[in-house]
C-alpha positions as CSV (number, residue, x, y, z in Angstrom):
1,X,215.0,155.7,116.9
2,X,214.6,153.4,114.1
3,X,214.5,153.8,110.8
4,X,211.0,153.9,109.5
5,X,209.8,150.9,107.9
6,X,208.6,151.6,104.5
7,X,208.3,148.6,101.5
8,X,211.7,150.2,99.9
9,X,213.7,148.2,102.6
10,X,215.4,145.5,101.1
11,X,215.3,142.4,102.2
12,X,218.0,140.4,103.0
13,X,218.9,136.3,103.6
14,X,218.4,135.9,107.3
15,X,221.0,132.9,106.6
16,X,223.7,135.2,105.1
17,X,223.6,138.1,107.3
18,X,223.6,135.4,109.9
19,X,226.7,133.9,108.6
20,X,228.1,137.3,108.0
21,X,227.1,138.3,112.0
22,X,225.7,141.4,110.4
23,X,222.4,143.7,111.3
24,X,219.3,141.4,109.9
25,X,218.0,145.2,108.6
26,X,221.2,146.6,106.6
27,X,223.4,143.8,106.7
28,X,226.0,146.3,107.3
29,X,226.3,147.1,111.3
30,X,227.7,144.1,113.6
31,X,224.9,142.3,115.3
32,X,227.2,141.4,118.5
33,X,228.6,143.2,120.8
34,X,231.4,141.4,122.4
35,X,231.3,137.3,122.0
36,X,227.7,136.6,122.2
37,X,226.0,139.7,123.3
38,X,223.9,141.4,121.1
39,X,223.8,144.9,120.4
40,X,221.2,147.0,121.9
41,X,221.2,149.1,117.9
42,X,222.8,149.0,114.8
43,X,225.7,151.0,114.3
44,X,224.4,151.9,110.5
45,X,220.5,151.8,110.5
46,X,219.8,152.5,114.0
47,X,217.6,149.5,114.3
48,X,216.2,148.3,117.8
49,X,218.0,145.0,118.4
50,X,216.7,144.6,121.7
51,X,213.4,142.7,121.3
52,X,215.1,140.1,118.8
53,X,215.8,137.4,120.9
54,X,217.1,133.7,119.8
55,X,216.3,132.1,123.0
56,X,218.0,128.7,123.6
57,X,217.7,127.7,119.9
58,X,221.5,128.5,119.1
59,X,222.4,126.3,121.8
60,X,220.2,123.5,120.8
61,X,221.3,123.7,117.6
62,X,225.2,123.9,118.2
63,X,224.8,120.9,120.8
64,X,223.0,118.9,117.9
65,X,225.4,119.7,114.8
66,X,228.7,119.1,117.4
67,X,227.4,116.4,118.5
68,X,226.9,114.6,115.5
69,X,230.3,115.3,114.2
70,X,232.4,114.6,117.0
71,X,230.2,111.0,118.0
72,X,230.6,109.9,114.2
73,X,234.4,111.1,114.2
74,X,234.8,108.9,117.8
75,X,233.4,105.9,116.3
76,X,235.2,105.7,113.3
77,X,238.6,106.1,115.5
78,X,237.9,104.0,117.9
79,X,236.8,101.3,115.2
80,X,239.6,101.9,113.5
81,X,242.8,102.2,115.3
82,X,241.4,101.3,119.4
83,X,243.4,104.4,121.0
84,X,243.4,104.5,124.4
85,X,240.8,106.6,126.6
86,X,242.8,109.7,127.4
87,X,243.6,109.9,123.6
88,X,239.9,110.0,123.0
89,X,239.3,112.7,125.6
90,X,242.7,114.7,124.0
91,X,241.0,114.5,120.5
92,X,237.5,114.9,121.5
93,X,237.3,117.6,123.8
94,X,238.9,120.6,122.5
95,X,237.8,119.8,119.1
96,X,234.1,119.6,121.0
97,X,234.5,123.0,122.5
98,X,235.8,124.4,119.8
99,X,233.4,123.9,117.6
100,X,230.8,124.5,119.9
101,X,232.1,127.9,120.5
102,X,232.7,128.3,116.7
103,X,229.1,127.6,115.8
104,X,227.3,129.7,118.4
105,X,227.8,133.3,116.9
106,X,226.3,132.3,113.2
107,X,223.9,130.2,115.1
108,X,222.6,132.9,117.2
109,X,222.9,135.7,114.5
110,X,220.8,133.2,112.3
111,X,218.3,133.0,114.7
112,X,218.2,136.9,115.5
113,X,217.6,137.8,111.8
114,X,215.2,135.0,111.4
115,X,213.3,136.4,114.6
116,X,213.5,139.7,113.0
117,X,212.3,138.6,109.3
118,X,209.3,136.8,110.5
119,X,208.2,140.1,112.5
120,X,208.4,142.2,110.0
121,X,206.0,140.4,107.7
122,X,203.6,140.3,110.0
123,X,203.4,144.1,110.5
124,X,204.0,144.4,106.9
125,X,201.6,142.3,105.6
């Protein structure tokens, strides 16, 4: 079970412990389990990660922020020094899955604590 919720519990940046991929609660325990997968509880506070989805918003996100990096970096080097087409996709796809790989854990753990944050203040007032 969780840890009850009392007004004591301090209360942490839902962008750093999303950064730091750490509980949303304690910002101690690791929120995933594995690449993506989050944990069914915290290792430290016990609390219930189950319910605290991020939906597709990770996704969304990562797609957007990838995308505009890569496009603007593509049009500059094709403006600039006209490589070839299998250069572009030698550059641009690694570098696009990379990243988009890179950016889903914070992403997702962002969103998670978020989810969390916003339901706790509306059972705690």
């Amino acid at each position: 079970m969780g840890a009850p919720m009392n007004q004591a519990e301090p209360t942490l940046s839902p962008i750093l412990t999303g950064l730091r991929c750490r509980c949303p609660r304690c910002g101690k325990g690791a929120l995933f389990d594995g690449l993506l997968a989050v944990r069914a509880r915290c290792a430290v506070c016990e609390l219930d990660l189950g319910g605290h989805d991020a939906g597709d918003g990770p996704a969304v996100l990562a797609i957007m922020i990838v995308g505009f990096i890569i496009v603007g970096l593509a049009l500059v080097v094709e403006v600039k020094y006209e490589p070839p087409y299998w250069l572009h996709a030698l550059l641009w796809l690694p570098l696009t899955l990379g990243l988009g790989i890179l950016l889903l854990r914070p992403l997702k753990a962002w969103l998670v604590a978020e989810a969390y944050h916003r339901r706790r203040s509306e059972f705690t007032g």
